[in-house]
N, C-alpha and C positions, 0 to 999 in steps of 0.2 A: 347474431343476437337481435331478437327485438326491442323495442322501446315496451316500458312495459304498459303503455295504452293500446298496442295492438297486440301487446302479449294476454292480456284481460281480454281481450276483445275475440281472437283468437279459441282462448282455452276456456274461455267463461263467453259463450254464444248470448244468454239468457243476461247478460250484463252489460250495459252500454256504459263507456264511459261518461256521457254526457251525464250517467246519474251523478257521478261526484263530482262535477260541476254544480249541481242541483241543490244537490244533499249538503254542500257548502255553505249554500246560500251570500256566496260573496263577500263570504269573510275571511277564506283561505281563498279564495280563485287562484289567483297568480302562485302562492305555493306548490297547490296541485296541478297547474298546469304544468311546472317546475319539475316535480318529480315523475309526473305520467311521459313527460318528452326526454329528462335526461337518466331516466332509471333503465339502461337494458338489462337484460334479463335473458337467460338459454337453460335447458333442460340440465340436471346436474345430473351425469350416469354413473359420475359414482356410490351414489348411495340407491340402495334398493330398498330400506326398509322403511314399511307402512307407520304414519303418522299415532303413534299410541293416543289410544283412549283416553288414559289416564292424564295423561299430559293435557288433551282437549277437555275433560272434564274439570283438572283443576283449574285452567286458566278461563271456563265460565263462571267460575266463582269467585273474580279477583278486577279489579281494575285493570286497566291496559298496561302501566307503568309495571304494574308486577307481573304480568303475564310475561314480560320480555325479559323480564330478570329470572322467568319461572323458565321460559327456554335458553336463557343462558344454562341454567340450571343441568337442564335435559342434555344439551350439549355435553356439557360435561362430563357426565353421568357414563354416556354413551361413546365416550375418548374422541368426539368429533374432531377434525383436523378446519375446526372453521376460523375465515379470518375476524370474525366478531369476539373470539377468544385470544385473539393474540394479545400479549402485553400484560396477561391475567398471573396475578402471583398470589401467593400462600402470605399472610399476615398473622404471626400468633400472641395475642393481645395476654392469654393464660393458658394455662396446662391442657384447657380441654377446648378453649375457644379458638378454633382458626376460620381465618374471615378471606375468602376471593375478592381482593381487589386490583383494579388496574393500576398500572406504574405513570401512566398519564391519560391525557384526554382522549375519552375514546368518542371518534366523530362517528362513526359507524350507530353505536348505541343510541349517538344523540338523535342522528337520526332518524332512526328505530321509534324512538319516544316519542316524536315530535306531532301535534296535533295533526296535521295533514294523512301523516301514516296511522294512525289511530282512526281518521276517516276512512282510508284503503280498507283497514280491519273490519270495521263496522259494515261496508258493503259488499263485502265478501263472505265476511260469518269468516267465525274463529277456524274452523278446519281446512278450507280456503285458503286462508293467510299463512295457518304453519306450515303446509304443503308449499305453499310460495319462499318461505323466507329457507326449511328445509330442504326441499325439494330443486332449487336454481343456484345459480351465480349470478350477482349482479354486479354490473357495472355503472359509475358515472360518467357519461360522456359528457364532452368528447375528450375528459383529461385521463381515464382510463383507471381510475382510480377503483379499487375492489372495495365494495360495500356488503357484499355478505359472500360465502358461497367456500368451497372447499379449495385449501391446497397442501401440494405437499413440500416440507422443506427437505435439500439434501441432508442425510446424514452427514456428525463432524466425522472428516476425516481429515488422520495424520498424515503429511505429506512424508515424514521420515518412510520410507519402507525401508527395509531391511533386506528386504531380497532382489533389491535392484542393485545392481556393481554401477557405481560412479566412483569417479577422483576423489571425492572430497576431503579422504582422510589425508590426500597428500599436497592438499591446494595450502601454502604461505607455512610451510613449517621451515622453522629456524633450527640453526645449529645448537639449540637453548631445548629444542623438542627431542632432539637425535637418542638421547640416553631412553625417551620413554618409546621408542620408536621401533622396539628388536621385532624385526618379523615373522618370527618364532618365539613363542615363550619356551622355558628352559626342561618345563614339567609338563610329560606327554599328557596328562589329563586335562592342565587346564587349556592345551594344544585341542583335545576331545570337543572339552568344554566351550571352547569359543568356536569349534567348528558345528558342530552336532545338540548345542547347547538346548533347543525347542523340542529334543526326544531324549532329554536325559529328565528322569523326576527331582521331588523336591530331597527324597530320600537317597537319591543315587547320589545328585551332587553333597548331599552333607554327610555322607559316610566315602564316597572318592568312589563308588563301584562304578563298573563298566556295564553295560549292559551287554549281551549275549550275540547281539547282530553288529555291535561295536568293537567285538574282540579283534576281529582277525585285520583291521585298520590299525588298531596301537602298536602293533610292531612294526607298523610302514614306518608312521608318524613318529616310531622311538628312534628309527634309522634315520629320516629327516631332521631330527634335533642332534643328533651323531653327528648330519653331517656338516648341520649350519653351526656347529660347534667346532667342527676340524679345520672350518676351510675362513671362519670368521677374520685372523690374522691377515687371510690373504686379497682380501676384497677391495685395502685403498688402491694395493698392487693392479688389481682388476680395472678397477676404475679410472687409475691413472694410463692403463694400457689402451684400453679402449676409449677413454671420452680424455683425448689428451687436452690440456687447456691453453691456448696458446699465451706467449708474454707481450706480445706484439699488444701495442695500446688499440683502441678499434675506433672509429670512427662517431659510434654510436652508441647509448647501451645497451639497445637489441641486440649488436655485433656481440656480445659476449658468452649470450649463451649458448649450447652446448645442441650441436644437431642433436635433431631427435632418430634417425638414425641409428645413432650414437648410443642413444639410450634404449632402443629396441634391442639392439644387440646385448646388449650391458644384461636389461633383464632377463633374454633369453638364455647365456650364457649362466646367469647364476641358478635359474631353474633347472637347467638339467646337471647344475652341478648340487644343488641341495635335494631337489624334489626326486626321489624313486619315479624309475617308471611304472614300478606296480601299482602304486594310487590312482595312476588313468589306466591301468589295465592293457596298453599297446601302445605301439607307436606310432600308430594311426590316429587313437584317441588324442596322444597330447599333442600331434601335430595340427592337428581339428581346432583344442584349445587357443595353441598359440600363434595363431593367427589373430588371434582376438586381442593380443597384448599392443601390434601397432595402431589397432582401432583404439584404444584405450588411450595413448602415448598421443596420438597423432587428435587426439579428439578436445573436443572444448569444454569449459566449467562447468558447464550444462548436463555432458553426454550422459547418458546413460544405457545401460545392457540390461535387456531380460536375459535370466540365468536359462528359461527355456528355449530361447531362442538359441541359446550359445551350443545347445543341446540335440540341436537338431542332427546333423550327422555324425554326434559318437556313437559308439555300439559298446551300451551300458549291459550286455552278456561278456563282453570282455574283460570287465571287470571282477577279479573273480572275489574281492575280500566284499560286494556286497553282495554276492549267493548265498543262500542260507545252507545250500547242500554243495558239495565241491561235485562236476561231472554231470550237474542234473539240470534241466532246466526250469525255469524259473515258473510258476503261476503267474495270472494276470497279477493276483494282489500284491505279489512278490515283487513284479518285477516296476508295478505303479511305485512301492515302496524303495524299491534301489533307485527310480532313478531320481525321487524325492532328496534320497541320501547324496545321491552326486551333487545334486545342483547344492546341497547346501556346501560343500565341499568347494566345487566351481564356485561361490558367490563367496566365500572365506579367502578362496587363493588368490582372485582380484580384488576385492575390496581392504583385506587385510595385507596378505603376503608381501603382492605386486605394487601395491599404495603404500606400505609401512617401508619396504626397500628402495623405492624409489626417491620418498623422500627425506632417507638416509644419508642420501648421496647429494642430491637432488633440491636447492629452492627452487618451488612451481609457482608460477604466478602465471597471469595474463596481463598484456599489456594494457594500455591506457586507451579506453575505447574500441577496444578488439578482443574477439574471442577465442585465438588461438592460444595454444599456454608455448609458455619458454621456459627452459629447465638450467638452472645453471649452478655452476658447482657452489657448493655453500662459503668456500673462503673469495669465491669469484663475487658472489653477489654481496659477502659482509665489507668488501674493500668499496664495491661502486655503490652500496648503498646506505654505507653508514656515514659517510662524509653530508649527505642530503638529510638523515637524521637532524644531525648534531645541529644544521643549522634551521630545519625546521622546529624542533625540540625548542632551539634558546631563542628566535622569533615570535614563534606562536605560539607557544604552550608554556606553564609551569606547572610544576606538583605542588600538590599540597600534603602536606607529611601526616595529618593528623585525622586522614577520610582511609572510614573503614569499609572499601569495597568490594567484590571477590568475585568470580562465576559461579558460587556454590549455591547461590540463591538469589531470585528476585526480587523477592520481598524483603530481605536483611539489606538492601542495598539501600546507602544514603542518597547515589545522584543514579543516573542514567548512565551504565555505564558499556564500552564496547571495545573489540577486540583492532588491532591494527592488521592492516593489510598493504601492502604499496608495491605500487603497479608501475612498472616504468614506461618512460616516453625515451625519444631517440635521442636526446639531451637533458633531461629533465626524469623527473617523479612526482605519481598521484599520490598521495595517503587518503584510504578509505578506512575511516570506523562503521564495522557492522554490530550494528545494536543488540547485548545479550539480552534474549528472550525470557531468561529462566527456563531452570531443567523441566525436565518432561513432566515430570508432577506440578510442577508452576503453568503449564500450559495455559490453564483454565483461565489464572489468576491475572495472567498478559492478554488474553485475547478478554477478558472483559472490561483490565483496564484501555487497549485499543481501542474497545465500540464505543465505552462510555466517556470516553477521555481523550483520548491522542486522537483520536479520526475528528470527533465532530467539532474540534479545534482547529483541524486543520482543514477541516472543511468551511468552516467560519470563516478563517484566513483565505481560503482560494476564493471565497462568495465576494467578499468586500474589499480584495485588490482592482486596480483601474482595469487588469486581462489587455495590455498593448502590446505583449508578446507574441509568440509563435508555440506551439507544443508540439508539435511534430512536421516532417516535412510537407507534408499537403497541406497545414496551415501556411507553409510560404509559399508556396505553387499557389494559392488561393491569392494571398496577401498582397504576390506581383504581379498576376492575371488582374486584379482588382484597379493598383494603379494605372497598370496596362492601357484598362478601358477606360478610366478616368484622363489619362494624360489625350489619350486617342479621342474621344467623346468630341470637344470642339473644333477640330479641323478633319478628321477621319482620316487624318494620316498619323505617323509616331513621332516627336518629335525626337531629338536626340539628348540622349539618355546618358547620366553619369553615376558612378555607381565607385561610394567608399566602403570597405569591409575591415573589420579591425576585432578585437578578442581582448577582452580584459587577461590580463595578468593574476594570476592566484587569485581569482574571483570570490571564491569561498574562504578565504583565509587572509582576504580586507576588510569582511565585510561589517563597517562600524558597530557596534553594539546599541550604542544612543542612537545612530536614524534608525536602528533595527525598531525601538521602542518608540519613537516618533514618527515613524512612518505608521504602523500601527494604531495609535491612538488616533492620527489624522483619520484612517480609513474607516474605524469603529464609529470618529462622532459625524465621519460622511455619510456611513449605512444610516444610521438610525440616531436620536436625540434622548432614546430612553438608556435605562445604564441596563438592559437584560436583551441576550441573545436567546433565541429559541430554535432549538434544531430537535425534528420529529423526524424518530428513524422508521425508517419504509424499506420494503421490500419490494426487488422489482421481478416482477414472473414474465415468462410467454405465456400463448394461451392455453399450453395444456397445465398450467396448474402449477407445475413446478418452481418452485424460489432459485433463480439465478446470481442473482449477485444484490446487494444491498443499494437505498439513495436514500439520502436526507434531503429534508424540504427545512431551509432557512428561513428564518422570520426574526421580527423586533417585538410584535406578539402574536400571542396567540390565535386573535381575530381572524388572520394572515395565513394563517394555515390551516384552514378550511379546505376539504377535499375540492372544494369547488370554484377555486383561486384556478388562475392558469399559470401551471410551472414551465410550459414549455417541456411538456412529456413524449415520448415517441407513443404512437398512436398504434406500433405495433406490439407493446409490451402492455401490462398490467402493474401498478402501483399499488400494493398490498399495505395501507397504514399499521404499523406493528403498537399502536397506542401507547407509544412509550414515549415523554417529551423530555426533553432535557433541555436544564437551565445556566445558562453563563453568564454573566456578570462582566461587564468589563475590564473591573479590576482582576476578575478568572482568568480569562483570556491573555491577556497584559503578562501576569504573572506567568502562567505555563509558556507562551513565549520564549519570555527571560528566562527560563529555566532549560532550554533549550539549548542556550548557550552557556549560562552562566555554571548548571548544573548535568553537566553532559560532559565526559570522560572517556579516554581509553585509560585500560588498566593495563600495565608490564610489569609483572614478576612483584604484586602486591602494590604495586603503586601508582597512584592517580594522576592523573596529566590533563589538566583545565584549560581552555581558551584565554589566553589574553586578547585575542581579537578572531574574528570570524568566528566560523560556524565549521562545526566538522563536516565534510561529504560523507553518507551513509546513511547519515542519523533522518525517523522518519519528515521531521519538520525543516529540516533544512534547505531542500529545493524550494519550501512553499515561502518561508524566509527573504530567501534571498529573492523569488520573482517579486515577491509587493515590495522590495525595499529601489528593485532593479525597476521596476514598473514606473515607480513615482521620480527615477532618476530619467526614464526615458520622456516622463513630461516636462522635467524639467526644462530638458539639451532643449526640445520643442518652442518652450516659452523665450528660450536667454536668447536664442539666435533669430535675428529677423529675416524671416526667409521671403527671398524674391522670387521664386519659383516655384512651381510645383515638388513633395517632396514625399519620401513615405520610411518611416523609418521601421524594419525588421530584424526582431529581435531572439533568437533560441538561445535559452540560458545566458551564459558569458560571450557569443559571436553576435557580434551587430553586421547589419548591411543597410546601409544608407543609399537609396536610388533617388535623383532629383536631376531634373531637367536644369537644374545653371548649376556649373563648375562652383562657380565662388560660394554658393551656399554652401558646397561640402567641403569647400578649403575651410571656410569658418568650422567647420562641423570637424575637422582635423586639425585645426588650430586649439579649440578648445575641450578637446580631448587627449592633444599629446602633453599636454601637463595635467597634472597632478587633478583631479576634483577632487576635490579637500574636503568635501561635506559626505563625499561615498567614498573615500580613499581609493580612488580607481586609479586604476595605472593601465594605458595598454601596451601590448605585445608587440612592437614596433614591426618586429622580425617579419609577424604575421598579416599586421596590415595591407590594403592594397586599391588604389587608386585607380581608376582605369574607364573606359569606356567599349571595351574589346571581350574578353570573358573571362568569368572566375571561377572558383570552385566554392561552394558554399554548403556547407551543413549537408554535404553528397550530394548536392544538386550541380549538375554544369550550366552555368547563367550564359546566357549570351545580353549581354547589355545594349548592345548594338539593335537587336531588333525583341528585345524582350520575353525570348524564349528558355522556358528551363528544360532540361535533357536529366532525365536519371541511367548515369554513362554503367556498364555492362560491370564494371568492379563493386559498384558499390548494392547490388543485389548478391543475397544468397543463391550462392551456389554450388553449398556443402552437399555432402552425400543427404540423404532419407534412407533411414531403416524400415524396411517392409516384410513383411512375410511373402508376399506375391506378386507379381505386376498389375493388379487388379486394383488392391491397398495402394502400390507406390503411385499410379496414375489418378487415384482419388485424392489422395497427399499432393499432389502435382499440383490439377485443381485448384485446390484449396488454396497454396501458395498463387497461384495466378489470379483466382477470386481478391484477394488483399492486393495482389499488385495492382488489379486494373482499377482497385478501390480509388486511387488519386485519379479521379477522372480527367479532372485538368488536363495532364499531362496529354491525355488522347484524344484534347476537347480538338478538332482541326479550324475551328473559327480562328477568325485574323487576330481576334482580341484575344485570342489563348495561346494555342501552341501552333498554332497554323499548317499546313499540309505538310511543310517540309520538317518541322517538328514534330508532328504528331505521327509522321514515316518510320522518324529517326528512334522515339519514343519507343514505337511497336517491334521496330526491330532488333533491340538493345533486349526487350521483354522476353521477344520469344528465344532467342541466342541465350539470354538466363538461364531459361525453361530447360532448354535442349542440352546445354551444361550439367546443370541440376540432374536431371536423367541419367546423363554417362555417368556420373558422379557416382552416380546409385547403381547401376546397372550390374557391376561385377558382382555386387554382393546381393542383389535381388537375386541373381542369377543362378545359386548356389543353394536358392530356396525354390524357386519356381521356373517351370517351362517358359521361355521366351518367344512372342509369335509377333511374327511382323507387323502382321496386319492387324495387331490390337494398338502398335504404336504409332501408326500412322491414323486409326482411327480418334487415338487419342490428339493427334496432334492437329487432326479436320476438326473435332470439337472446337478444341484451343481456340482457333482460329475463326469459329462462327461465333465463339464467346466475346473473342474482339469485335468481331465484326459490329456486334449488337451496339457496342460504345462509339464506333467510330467506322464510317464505311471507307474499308481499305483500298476499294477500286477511286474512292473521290480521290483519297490521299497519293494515288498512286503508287499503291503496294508493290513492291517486284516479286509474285509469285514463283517464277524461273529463280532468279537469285538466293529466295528461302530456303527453297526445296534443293537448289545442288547444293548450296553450302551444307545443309544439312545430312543430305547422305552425304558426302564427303568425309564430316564429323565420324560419323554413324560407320563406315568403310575403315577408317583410319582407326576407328577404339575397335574394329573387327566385332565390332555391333551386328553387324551385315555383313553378306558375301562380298567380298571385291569386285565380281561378276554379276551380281543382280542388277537388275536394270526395274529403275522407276519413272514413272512420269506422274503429270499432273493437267488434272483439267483448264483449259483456258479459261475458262469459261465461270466456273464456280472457285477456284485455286484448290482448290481440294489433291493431295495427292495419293498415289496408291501402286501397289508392286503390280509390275507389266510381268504377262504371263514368257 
């Protein structure tokens, strides 16, 4: 882009800028000097049409102020996607009067009007200037802020799809669900009707007809209700034979749930005791399918199946009830049509059948910070997890008998209200409330009250906490390399290092109500001394245009939120002002808060269940809660204790880690934490504490205290399978994940003050063994879609390795390229990856390795 003094300069030969210095006469100088240096400006290719006539003729018969109101106008007119209309709404004062005004200040317009640019006009001549303000994109550097010019925003889309198979119908059902749970309904139609439901009409389903290509399925599906009718008595017998439960007490509560093995079997065995084989048309076909049932079993909350992918090797001619003619083969459109009919088929038997059955039987949950699921029988899980109920119910919660709440609506609701979920630990349980959204026709009505309400509150709350915490683990990598160089800096050696780690107790479910309101009003009359917050919602793009994700710009006024303020923007994105401001109040803020807790619920079986202390986990304001309340307690610990030493305290959510070169400063620091603080009701985890100067485990990091190095160890990286269609997609997937790992630079930095050689070795090698995990992980089932070629995996894995190389020179650190590569084929030999017999080597010289002929 250019500045647009050398874009004038450039496109208008015959125009020097020095005339609008001239033409000023020193009454605007510094203005114009102002917008000619920080306006860039680029040719805008997507608009191709010529500057109208009409347009240039009215606005020489008008003032300037209206000329730009005359091209909002044209905009308009013309459906522009410009960002000088964003924020523009419909206003209807009477029947026939409706008035375009914006929802707040628009700085773009302002500066549009402003004398200086009305000078630009004036020496350009009017046709010039439209062509300018139509014709480009402009920006203000260097905070990247968009001042005119085209973009496009994503279409809403629904994230529900319907035609992808996940768990979820069978993720936290209780023995309380089971009655509405049958995985066959009783009546072959509306068996039709929930499988085939998007090709039946509005007339079919309200007179019950069949349609014609639908026939020769209803007598499979009347046999399938036949059979889940004859054999329904005998299924606890089933389940009891195959997923036996033991009495023996267990160690743990993970111990009790039910291999999942157990449960592959389980469903396997009832499908081909309910499901006809003629619905998959062979026994090729359903054996294709059910392979697909341990991926589903075996998979996380997350996972999810394309029905097409699942599709890939049936032979949809073997199916004969979707043929339209029996003996004959199919047309292209015919047979595009059957296999449309299958997958809806396939997406009903997983997502209904195999999810309604399983957690029939079956409570599914995932544990407490982990994303595997555990299935356990439903009287195994009511016996170990309603005793944690009863006493979290009479601890922290009461009902109130006289709140009319319901899932039936979100608008009819009095408080906020959300569904129970609890997640167990190896001694213990979480309770998660997930906040209801309102039904699908309320969509609208949540995600507007989210932009204009719950976000830029809680965005207000993130802006004006003291931030002495951690958010993710390269903010502590960051946090310990920091004091690292700090402690290092004076003597250029390390001194010795001592290191308390300790975890709040039910963090969330201490956490006081009054310092919740007190900490808050402390941090509002620290931001600002006026009683009004101002949050201007923005849009942030790339440079091609497109609207990615949303940012608000914080302020105490409006002055303050000038495009021309420095926010600390990334310099590679685009800030799209959406002229929409929005006003908060202190006493606003305060209040929605409070209502976070005070008015915020789960509901069971019509009835409401309130905090008498803490904050539910779920709910969207509750992490940002507890950090400003935790924030102002970690300055506290800082102010009470007189530290004789160097000291740095690191904080992620409820785990603290205290590193300080003298002992006694963190005895104090464990002296007045192992009681009570009365003012945060904190209590710690004794169990979990740990004292030491040797090494810890922290928030997935392995510390070494000793010499100040963090290690991210080989367990706590992903190294689940990747769904691909090819090895081409799965080695771009690869990639991608290795692009985010090597993202914590830290950890690869090899200088003395970071992770030094023999960590930053340690680092790389833990990375790429990830990698290569990750791969096998994937590999059987990539395999089954696409050809496998050696030499694409080894080229994949020399990238890899100059990808690192770029962060951190492997030959400084002493890489052992021998070591990489035999472990490697080894791996590669052992999953019969590769021949047992092939032979590889590798260069010395570059580590590169490659198949020896």
């Amino acid at each position: 882009m250019l500045a647009l003094r050398q874009y004038i300069k450039e496109k208008y030969s015959c125009i020097e800028t020095d005339v609008f210095l001239e033409y000023s006469s020193g009454a605007y100088l510094q203005d114009i000097e102002l917008l000619l240096d920080h306006i860039h400006v680029e040719e805008n290719t997507h608009v191709s049409d010529a500057i109208s006539p009409i347009l240039v003729s009215k606005c020489t018969c008008c003032y300037y102020n209206e000329m730009i109101d005359l091209l909002i106008e044209y905009m308009i007119l013309k459906k522009r996607n410009n960002s000088l209309l964003l924020g523009l709404t419909k206003y209807h004062y009477e029947v026939d009067n409706t008035v375009q005004m914006f929802k707040g200040f628009n700085s773009s317009l302002a500066l549009l009007k402003s004398k200086p640019m009305e000078i630009i006009m004036n020496i350009l001549g009017i046709t010039r200037f439209l062509s300018l303000i139509l014709g480009t994109d402009a920006l203000w550097r260097p905070n990247n802020f968009v001042i005119w010019g085209d973009i496009k925003e994503m279409p809403f889309s629904n994230k529900v799809n319907p035609n992808i198979v996940s768990i979820k119908k069978m993720l936290h059902r209780s023995i309380g669900h089971i009655r509405n749970l049958n995985p066959i309904k009783l009546d072959e139609y509306e068996v039709l009707k929930e499988i085939f439901g998007g090709k039946l009409t509005e007339t079919q389903i309200l007179n019950k007809t069949i349609p014609k290509r639908l026939r020769k399925v209803r007598k499979i599906i009347k046999l399938m209700i036949f059979n889940h009718n004859k054999h329904a008595y005998e299924y606890p017998y089933i389940v009891d034979q195959i997923c036996k439960s033991s009495r023996k007490l267990k160690s743990d509560n993970l111990g009790y749930a039910t291999d999942r093995a157990n449960v592959i079997r389980l469903i396997h065995t009832l499908i081909y005791m309910i499901i006809p084989m003629e619905i998959f048309g062979s026994n090729h076909n359903r054996t294709v399918l059910m392979r697909y049932v341990p991926k589903l079993i075996n998979g996380t909350a997350s996972f999810t199946m394309k029905p097409q992918d699942m599709l890939l090797n049936v032979k949809i001619n073997e199916v004969k009830w979707l043929k339209p003619r029996n003996n004959c083969k199919m047309t292209k459109c015919e047979f595009i049509r059957a296999k449309e009919l299958f997958s809806m088929f396939v997406t009903w038997l997983f997502n209904s059948f195999v999810c309604k059955l399983t957690a029939s039987f079956f409570h599914v949950t995932e544990p407490s910070q982990e994303t595997r699921l555990l299935y356990y029988r439903h009287h195994i899980w009511k016996k170990i997890s309603q005793k944690f109920k009863s006493r979290y119910f009479t601890k922290h919660l009461y009902q109130k008998r006289d709140s009319s709440n319901s899932f039936k609506s979100f608008k009819q609701n009095e408080d906020t209200i959300g569904s129970l979920s609890i997640h167990p630990k190896k001694t213990d349980f979480r309770l998660i409330a997930k906040p209801f959204k309102g039904t699908l026709e309320e969509r609208i009505l949540y995600l507007s009250y989210q932009k204009r309400k719950l976000r830029p509150i809680n965005q207000i709350l993130n802006h004006i906490r003291l931030r002495n915490s951690c958010s993710s683990v390269r903010d502590i990598v960051k946090h310990i390399y920091s004091f690292k160089s700090r402690i290092t800096k004076p003597t250029g050696k390390l001194p010795r290092v001592y290191a308390f780690k300790f975890d709040v107790q039910n963090a969330y479910d201490s956490l006081p109500h009054a310092m919740i309101d007190k900490v808050i009003k402390q941090r509002l009359d620290a931001f600002t001394k006026s009683d009004t917050v101002f949050v201007q919602l923005c849009q942030k793009s790339k440079t091609d245009g497109v609207v990615r994700t949303r940012k608000s710009l914080i302020a105490d006024s409006l002055e303050k939120l000038k495009f021309s303020k420095d926010f600390g923007f990334s310099a590679q994105h685009r800030l799209v002002d959406t002229h929409e401001t929005l006003e908060f109040s202190k006493k606003d803020i305060i209040n929605f808060a409070r209502s976070q807790y005070a008015k915020t619920c789960i509901t069971i079986n019509s009835k409401s269940y309130f905090r008498k202390i803490g904050v539910f986990q779920g709910f969207p304001l509750s992490a940002t809660l507890f950090n400003i309340v935790y924030d102002s307690m970690v300055e506290k610990l800082k102010s009470i204790i007189n530290f004789t030493g160097e000291m740095t305290v690191i904080r992620l959510m409820d785990d603290f880690l205290v590193l300080s070169t003298s002992d006694s400063d963190l005895r104090k620091i464990r002296k007045f934490v192992s009681r009570t603080v009365a003012d945060y009701n904190m209590n710690i985890n004794r169990l979990k504490s740990n004292f030491t100067n040797d090494k810890l485990l922290f928030a997935g990091l392995t510390i070494d205290v000793k010499n100040l190095v963090c290690y991210k160890p080989l367990k706590q990286y992903n190294t689940g399978r990747v769904i691909a269609s090819n090895f081409t997609k799965l080695y771009a997937k690869l990639t991608e994940y290795t692009d985010i790992w090597v993202g914590n630079t830290l950890l690869f930095d090899s200088t003395n003050v970071m992770s030094g050689k023999h960590g930053c070795r340690k680092n790389v090698v833990y990375l790429l063994r990830a990698l290569l995990f990750k791969f096998v992980n994937s590999f059987r089932e990539t395999r089954r879609r696409s050809k496998f070629k050696v030499q694409t995996l080894f080229s994949f894995l020399n990238k890899t390795l100059c990808r690192i190389s770029e962060i951190t020179d492997l030959v400084f650190i002493q890489f052992d390229f021998a070591k990489f590569w035999k472990f490697t084929i080894e791996i590669l030999k052992h999953k019969n990856i590769v021949h047992s017999k092939a032979c590889f080597q590798f260069d010395k010289h570059t580590g590169y390795g490659f198949q020896s002929t």
